[in-house]
N, C-alpha and C positions, 0 to 999 in steps of 0.2 A: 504494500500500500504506500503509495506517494504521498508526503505529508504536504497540504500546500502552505501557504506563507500564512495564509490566513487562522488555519489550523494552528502552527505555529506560535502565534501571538497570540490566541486564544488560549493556550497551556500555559505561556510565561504570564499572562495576566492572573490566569484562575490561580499559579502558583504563587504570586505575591499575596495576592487577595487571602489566601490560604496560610502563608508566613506572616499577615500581618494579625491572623485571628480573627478571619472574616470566616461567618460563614454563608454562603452562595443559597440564597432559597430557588435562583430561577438562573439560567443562563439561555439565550437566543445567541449562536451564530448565522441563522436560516436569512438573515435579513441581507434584503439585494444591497444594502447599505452598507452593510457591516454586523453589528449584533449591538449585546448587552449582558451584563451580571447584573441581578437583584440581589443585594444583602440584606440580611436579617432585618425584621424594622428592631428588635430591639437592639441593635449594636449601630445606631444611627447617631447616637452620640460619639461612640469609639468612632466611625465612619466621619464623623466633622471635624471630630481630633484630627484625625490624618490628612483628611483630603480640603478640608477648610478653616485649616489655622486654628483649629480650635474652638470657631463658634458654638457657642451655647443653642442645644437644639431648641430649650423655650421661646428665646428670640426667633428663630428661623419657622416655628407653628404658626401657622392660621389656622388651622382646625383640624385636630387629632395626628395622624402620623406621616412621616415625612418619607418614607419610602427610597433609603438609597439607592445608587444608582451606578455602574462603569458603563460609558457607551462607547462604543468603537466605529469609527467611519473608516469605509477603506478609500483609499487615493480617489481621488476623480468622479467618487459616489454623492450624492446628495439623499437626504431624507427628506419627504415633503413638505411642500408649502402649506405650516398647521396652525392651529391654536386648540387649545383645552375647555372646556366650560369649570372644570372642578380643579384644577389645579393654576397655580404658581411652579417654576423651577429656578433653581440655582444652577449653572454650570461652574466648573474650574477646568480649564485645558490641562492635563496631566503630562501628557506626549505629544508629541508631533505641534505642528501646524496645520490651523484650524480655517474652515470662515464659518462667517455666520452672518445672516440677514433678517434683522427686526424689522415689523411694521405696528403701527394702528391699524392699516387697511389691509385689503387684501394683495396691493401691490408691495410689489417684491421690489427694493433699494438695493443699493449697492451691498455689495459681500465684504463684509470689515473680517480680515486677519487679526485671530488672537496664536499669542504664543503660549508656551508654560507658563503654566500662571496669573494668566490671566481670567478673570471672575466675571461671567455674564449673568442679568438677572431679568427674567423673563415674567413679565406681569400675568395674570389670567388673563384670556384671552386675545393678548398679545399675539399676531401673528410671526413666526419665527421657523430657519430653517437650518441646519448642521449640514456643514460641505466639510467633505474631502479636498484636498488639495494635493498638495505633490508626494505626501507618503501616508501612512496611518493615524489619524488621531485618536487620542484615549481624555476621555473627560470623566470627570465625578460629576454626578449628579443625583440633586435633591427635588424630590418631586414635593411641595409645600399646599396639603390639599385645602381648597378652602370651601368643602360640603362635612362637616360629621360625620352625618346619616348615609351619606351615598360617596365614600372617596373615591377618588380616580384611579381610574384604570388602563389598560394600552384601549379600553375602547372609548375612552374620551381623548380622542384625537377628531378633528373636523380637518380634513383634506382640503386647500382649497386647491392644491397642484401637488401631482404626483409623477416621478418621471416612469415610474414601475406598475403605473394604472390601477391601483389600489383606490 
């Protein structure tokens, strides 16, 4: 069996995530994008420790649990043109170079490059998109629900452009 690249960086991530005392409730590589790890929601504190300097998760709540997050975009892929009804998100670029494009509307602006380190904040129903660029990016992310009764889920997603027809 051919291991491809993709594969690859899916083991050295899940292995870090695994050396730091994560543990993985969900993993997606199937995505024409790239993928993602779900950590625990109760180690979403240890998860902020690491991946966001240490904010305090009661500050980062709007209502109930914060659902961490590792997303992975491969080169050249883009996720679609979205926004959420029930969440809020935090990103942190981890690796690689990134772009990304916020709106209020449904048009899509210019692609702004983040590096390592750089922290995007994604309001409810903000429209917002995760590009690939010239190699892999790996971002933390916090999903910040703000329904109780009904958190968010990958089906609170509204498409408004898809390049995968989804």
């Amino acid at each position: 069996m051919v291991t491809t690249e993709k594969e690859t960086l899916f083991d050295q991530i899940e292995q870090k995530l695994q050396q730091q005392g994560f543990q993985i409730a969900n993993k997606d590589m199937t995505r024409p994008w790239g993928g993602f790890f779900v950590i625990q929601e109760d180690q979403a504190q240890q998860f902020a420790n690491v991946y966001f300097d240490g904010i305090d998760i009661d500050d980062l709540k709007i209502a109930g649990k914060l659902s961490p997050k590792i997303l992975v975009v491969a080169p050249q892929k883009r996720l679609s043109w979205q926004y959420h009804h029930r969440r809020a998100e935090i990103w942190k670029v981890v690796e690689g170079t990134v772009g990304v494009v916020v709106s209020d509307t449904d048009e899509e602006g210019e692609v702004k490059v983040l590096e390592p380190g750089s922290l995007i904040t994604l309001k409810q129903g903000e429209r917002h998109r995760l590009v690939g660029l010239s190699g892999w990016g790996v971002l933390s992310e916090i999903w910040q629900h703000t329904d109780l009764h009904l958190p968010s889920d990958e089906e609170d997603i509204v498409r408004v452009q898809d390049d995968y027809g989804r």
